[in-house]
C-alpha positions as CSV (number, residue, x, y, z in Angstrom):
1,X,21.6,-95.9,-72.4
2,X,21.7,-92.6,-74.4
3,X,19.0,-90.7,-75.7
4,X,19.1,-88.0,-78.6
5,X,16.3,-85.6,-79.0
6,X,14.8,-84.3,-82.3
7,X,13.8,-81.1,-82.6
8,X,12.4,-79.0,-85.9
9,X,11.0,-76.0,-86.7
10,X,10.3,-73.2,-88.7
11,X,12.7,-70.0,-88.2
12,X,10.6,-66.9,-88.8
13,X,13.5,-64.6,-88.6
14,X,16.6,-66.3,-89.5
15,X,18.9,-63.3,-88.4
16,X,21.8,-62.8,-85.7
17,X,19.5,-62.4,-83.5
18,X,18.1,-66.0,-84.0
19,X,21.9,-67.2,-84.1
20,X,23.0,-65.9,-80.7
21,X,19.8,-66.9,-78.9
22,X,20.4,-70.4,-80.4
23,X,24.4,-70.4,-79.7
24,X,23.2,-69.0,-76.0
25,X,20.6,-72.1,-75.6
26,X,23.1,-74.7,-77.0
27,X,25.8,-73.7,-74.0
28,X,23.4,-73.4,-71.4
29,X,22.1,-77.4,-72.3
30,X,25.7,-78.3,-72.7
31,X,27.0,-76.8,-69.6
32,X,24.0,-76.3,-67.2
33,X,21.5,-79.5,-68.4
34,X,24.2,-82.2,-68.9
35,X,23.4,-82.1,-72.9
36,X,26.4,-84.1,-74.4
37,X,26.2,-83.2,-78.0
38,X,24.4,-80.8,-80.4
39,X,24.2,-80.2,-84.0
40,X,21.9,-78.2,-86.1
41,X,21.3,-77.1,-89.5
42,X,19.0,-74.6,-90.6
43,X,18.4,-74.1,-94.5
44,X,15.8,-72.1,-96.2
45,X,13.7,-71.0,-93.1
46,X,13.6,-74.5,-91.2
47,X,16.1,-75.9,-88.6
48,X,16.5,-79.5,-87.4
49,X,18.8,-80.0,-84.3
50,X,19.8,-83.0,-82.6
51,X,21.0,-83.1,-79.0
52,X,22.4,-86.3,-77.3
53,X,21.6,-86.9,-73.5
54,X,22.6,-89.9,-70.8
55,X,19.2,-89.6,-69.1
56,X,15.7,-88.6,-69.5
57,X,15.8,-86.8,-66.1
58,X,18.1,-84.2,-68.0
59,X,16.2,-84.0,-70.7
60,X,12.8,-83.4,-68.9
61,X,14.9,-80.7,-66.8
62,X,15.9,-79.2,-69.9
63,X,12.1,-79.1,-71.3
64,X,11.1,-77.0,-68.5
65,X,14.1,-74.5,-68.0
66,X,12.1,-71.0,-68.8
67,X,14.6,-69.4,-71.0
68,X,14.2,-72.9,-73.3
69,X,10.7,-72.7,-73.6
70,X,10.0,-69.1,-74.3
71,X,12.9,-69.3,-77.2
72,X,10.1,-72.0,-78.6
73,X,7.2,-69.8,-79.4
């Protein structure tokens, strides 16, 4: 069974700084969390991202990575 994850939110600061952090996070699921997909948009100071897992064990490992959950405040 696979499981895909919603996430939205408002982007304060939709800069290159945003874009890198967000590029940064996207590998490290990818590579380090076993994410299998991601896609994003961001339009007019909102982003909705989708990310595709095998198991909920990955995704709640994912959840509590540090880096993850300070790029959410």
């Amino acid at each position: 069974m696979k499981y895909v994850v919603i996430f939205k939110a408002q982007i304060q600061h939709l800069d290159t700084g945003y874009f890198q952090m967000a590029q940064t996070l996207r590998e490290k699921a990818l590579h380090s969390f076993n994410c299998l997909q991601f896609e994003a948009l961001s339009e007019n100071g909102h982003e909705i991202a989708l990310s595709y897992w095998e198991n909920l064990a990955d995704i709640h490992a994912w959840h509590l990575d540090t880096e993850h959950q300070v790029a959410q405040q």
